[in-house]
N, C-alpha and C positions, 0 to 999 in steps of 0.2 A: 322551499316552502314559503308561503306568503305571509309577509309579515313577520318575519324571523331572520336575521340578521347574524354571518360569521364575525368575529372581532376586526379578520383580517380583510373583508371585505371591501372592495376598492368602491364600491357604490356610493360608500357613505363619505359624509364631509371630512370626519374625523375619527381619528381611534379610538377606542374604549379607555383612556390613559389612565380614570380613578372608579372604572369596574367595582372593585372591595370595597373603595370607599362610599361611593353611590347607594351599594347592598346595605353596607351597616347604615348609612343615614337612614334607609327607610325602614329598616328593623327599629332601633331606637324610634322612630316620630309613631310607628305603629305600638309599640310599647306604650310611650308615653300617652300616645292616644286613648287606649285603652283606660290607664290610668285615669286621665281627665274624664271622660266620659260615665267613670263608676264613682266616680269619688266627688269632681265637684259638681256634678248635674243634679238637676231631679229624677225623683224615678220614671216621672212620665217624658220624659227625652231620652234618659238611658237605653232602652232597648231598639230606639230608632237609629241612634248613633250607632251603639254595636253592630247594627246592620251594616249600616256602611264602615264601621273599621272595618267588617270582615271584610267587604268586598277591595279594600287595601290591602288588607293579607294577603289575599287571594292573590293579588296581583304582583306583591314582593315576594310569595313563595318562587309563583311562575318563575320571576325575574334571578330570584339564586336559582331554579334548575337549568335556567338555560345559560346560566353564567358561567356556571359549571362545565359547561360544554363549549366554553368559547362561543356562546352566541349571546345574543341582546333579545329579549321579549319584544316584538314588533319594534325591530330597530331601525326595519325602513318607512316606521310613519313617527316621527320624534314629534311632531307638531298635532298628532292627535293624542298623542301619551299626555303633551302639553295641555290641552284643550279637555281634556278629561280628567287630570289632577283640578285645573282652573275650577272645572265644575264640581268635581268629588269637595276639595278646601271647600267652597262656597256653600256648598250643602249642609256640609258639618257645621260650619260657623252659623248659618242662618238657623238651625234645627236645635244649636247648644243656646248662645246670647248675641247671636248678632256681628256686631262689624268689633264690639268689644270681648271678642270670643276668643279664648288662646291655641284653638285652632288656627288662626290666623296666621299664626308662626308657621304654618304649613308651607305657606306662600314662599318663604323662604328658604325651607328646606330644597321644595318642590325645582324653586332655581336653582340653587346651589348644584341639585343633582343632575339636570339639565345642563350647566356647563360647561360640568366634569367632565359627561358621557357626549357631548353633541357638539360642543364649541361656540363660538360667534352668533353665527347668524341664528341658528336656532336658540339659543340660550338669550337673545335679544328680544325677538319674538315671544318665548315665553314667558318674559316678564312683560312684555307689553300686554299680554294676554290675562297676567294675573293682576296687574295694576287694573282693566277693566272689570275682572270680576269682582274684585275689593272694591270697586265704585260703585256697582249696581250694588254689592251687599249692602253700602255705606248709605245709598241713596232709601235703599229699601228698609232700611230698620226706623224702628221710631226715634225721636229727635232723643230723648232721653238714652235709649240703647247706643244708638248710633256715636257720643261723643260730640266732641267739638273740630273744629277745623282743625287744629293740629294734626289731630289724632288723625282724621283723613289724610293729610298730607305724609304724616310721618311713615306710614308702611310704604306709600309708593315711592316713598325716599330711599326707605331702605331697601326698597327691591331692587331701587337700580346699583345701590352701591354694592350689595351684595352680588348681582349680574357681572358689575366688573371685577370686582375682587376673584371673584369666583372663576371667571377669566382668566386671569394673570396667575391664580394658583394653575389651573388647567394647562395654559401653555408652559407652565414654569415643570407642572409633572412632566409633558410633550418633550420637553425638551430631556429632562434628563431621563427619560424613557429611550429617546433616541440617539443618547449618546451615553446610555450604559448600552444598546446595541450595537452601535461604530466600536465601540472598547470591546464587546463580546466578539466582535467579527475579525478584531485586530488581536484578540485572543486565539483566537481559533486559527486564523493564517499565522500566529506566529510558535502554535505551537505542534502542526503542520512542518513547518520550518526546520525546528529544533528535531522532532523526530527524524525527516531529512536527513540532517545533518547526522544524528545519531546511528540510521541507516548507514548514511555512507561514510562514517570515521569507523562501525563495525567491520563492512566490508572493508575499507583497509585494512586493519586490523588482522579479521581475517587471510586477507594476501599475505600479508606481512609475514604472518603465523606456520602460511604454506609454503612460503619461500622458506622461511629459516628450517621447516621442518624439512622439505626437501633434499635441503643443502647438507643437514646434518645427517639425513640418510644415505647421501652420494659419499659424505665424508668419511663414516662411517662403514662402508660399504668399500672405498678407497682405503682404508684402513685394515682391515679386513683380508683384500687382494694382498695388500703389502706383507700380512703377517703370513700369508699360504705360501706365497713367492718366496719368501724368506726359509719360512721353516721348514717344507718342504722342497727348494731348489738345493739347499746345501747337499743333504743327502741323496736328491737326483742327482746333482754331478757326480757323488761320489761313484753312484751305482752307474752312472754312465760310461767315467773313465776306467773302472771295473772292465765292464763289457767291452771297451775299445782294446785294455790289454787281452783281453782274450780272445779277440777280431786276429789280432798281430800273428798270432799260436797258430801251427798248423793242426785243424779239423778237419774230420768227417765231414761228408756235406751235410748229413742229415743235422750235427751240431751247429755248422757254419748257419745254416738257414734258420736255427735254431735264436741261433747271437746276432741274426742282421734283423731278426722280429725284433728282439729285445729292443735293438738300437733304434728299430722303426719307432716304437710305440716313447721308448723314453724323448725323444727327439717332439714326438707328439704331446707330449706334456709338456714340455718348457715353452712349446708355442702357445698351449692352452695357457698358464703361468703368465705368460708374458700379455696374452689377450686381456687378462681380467684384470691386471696391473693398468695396463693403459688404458684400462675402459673408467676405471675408477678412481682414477689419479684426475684432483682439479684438473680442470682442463682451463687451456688457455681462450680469451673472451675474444681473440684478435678472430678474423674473419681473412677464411681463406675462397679462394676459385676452387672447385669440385666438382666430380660428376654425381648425379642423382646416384645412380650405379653405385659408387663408393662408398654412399654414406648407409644405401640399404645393405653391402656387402657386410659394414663395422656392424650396425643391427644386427644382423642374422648372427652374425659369429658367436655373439653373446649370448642370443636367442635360445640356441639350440641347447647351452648348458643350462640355461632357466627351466625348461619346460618339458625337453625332450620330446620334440613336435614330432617327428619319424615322418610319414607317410602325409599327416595333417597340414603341413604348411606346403604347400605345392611347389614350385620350382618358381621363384619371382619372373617375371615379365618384365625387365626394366633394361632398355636399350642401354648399349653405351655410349653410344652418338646423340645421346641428348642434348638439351642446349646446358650450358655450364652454370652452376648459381654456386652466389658469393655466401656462405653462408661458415658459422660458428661450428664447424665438422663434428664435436664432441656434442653440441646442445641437440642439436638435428637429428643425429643419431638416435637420443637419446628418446626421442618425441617417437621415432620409426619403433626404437625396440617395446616402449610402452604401448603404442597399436599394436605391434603383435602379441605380445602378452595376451592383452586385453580380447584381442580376439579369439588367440588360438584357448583361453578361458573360458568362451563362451562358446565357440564351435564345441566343446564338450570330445571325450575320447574317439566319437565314429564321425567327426566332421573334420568341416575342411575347411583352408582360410588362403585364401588368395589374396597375391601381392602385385599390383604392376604399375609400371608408369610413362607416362606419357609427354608429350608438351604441344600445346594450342597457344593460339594469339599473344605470344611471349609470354608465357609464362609455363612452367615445368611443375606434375603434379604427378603422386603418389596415392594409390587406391589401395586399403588395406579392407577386406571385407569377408566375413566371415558366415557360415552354417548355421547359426548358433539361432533361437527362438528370437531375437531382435529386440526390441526397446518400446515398453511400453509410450503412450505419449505422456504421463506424468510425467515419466526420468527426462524425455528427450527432451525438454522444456527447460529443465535445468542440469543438464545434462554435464554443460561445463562450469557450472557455481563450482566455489569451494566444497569438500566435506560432503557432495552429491555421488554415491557411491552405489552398484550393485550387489557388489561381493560383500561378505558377513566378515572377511578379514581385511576388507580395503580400506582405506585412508580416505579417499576422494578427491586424494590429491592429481594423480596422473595426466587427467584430462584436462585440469584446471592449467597445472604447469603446459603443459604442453601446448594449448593453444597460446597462451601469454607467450612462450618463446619462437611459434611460428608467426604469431604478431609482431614480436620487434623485430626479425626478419621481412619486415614490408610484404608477408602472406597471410593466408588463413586457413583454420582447420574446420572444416566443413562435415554434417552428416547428412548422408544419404542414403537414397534403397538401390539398392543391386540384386542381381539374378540369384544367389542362395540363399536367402530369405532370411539372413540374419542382418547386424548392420553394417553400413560401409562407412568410413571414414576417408575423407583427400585429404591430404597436404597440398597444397599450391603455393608458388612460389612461384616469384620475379624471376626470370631468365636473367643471367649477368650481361648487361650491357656493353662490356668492357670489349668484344669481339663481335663479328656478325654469323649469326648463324639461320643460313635459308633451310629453311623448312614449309616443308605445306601443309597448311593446316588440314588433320581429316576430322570430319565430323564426327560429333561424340556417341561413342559406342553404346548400344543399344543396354541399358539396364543403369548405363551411368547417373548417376546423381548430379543434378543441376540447380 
């Protein structure tokens, strides 16, 4: 719009630095005006002035509404705002008594506000501008109205001191306007910062929280194995060495076949016994050579007494001529038996979850992938955060642990889409250096995740 002017405006010389202040001088000089005008004139001036305060009003209301809005009443012509108060002051003072008219004092409010709002060069300008219209008032009144030579010299004295002063307050607002901004900006990045930091001392926190609770689930869980091994291996021997004296005995065949089930199935429980002891017992942090094969074998064993997969976990896919990795055999494991969980959970009772593994460009990887409805993109995003869970009875922990432990393993746990339309998860892992093994790389199977 023409003639209307934003605060922030780069057009103009200078900021709006005493806006408020500029508003209330002309509110008071219009008050006051008023005043003088009714009280010490006559009555045949009074209503000539009132015209012209009003048309002052008129132009300080303008100036609060657009002020209000972050703009300036014709703030890209300062030098006719200038040129138009010069004439408004001159009128009133010629129409009340002349050049000894206390109108006059306009002349310097008129600067003061001009400094505030405009700076230098305008604000220099329009007192050169109000010094000439106080010359021609001063010229034009009669010798008695008009005064003596001081009194001519004394307003244009004070125009100019009040010019500078009026200056030096202006830059002196400038500055601390622009350096309670540098402080507000240094507030802001510093507390920016501070949330940062509170961000990430949470997320440790966080970890910290998952680890310890982890650890006291494995302990616990170790704990656990220990007292079933216990409490029921005593009375398994018993019952075992039972049936062995009666192996000894001559039987019937139908009894005989009768006693070597027995002995089949007790035999099968000390191995079950013995499996959930070692799966649950700390495990050691040292780092052995393995095959992929052996650590998806220790997974499975445990697997099947968690979940009772039957039919749903397919026959794994996992060569034994892999290439070998050095890996924490119990942590590794541990990462395997939680993908299948987690999947054979989400293929649901009539799906299916497939297991295989492969190895390319040195390195050895595990595809754990399942039937199941798949992952929206909210979850997948934060898929591996802490406390980011599915299940109505999960922790959130599993996936979070689990990629952390295939990271300090120098791999990664990746998600992908595969051919059953639920999600895939890899392990990928470093080939152990320690040996050379040729292999040829084949290209990646069709559905794999990249």
């Amino acid at each position: 719009m023409i003639g209307l002017d934003t605060i922030s405006d780069p057009a103009r010389p200078e900021e709006d630095a005493g806006g408020w202040i500029v508003l209330k001088i002309r509110w008071v000089g219009v008050i006051l005006g008023y005043i003088v005008a009714n009280a010490a004139t006559g009555a045949a001036n009074a209503p000539l002035l009132n015209a012209l305060l009003a048309v002052g009003l008129a132009f300080t209301l303008l100036d609060t509404w657009f002020r209000r809005r972050d703009r300036i009443f014709l703030g890209r012509f300062p030098l006719f705002i200038s040129a138009m108060e010069a004439l408004f002051i001159g009128l009133l003072c010629h129409f009340d008594s002349g050049a000894q008219s206390a109108f006059r004092y306009y002349y310097f409010l008129s600067v003061l506000c001009c400094v505030l709002r405009h700076g230098a060069m305008v604000g220099w300008l329009t007192c050169l501008g109000h010094i000439v219209s106080f010359t021609v008032l001063w010229f034009s009144a009669p010798a008695d109205a008009a005064g003596g030579l001081p009194g001519a010299l004394l307003v244009p004295a004070v125009l100019v001191w009040v010019t500078w002063a009026g200056l030096a307050l202006g830059s002196s607002m400038r500055e601390a306007r622009d350096e309670l901004g540098r402080l507000n900006l240094a507030l802001v990045r510093s507390q920016a910062e501070l949330e940062q930091r509170i961000a990430e001392r949470t997320r440790q926190l966080q970890e910290t929280q998952a680890q310890m609770l982890q650890q006291e689930k494995m302990a616990n869980f170790g704990l656990l194995a220990a007292g079933i091994a216990h409490e029921v291996g005593n009375p398994l021997t018993g019952v075992s060495n039972v049936v062995q004296l009666l192996q000894r005995k001559d039987h019937d065949e139908r009894t005989r076949e009768k006693l070597d089930l027995m002995a089949g199935e007790l035999a099968r429980m000390r191995v079950i016994l013995r499996e959930l002891t070692e799966f649950g017992r700390p495990a050691s942090r040292e780092r052995s050579v393995c095959s992929m094969a052996e650590v998806v074998d220790d997974a499975l064993r445990v697997a099947k007494y968690h979940k009772r997969p039957g039919s749903r976990l397919r026959p794994p896919k996992v060569a034994g001529d892999l290439p070998r990795i050095a890996c924490v055999r119990g942590q590794l494991a541990q990462v395997i038996l939680n993908l299948v969980l987690n999947a054979l959970d989400a293929a649901g009772a009539d799906g299916v979850v497939e297991l295989r593994g492969d190895a390319m460009a040195g390195e050895v990887f595990v595809e754990i992938e399942d039937s199941g409805p798949g992952l929206s993109a909210s979850v997948r995003d934060r898929l591996f955060e802490p406390f980011v869970t599915t299940k109505s009875e999960g922790t959130g922990l599993g996936l979070y642990l689990s990629r952390r432990i295939v990271i300090e393993h120098g791999g990664r746990l990746e998600l992908g889409a595969g051919l059953l339309g639920g999600a895939l998860f890899r392990v990928v892992l470093p080939a152990w250096q320690g040996e050379r093994q040729e292999r040829l790389e084949a290209p990646p199977r069709a559905g794999a995740a990249t």
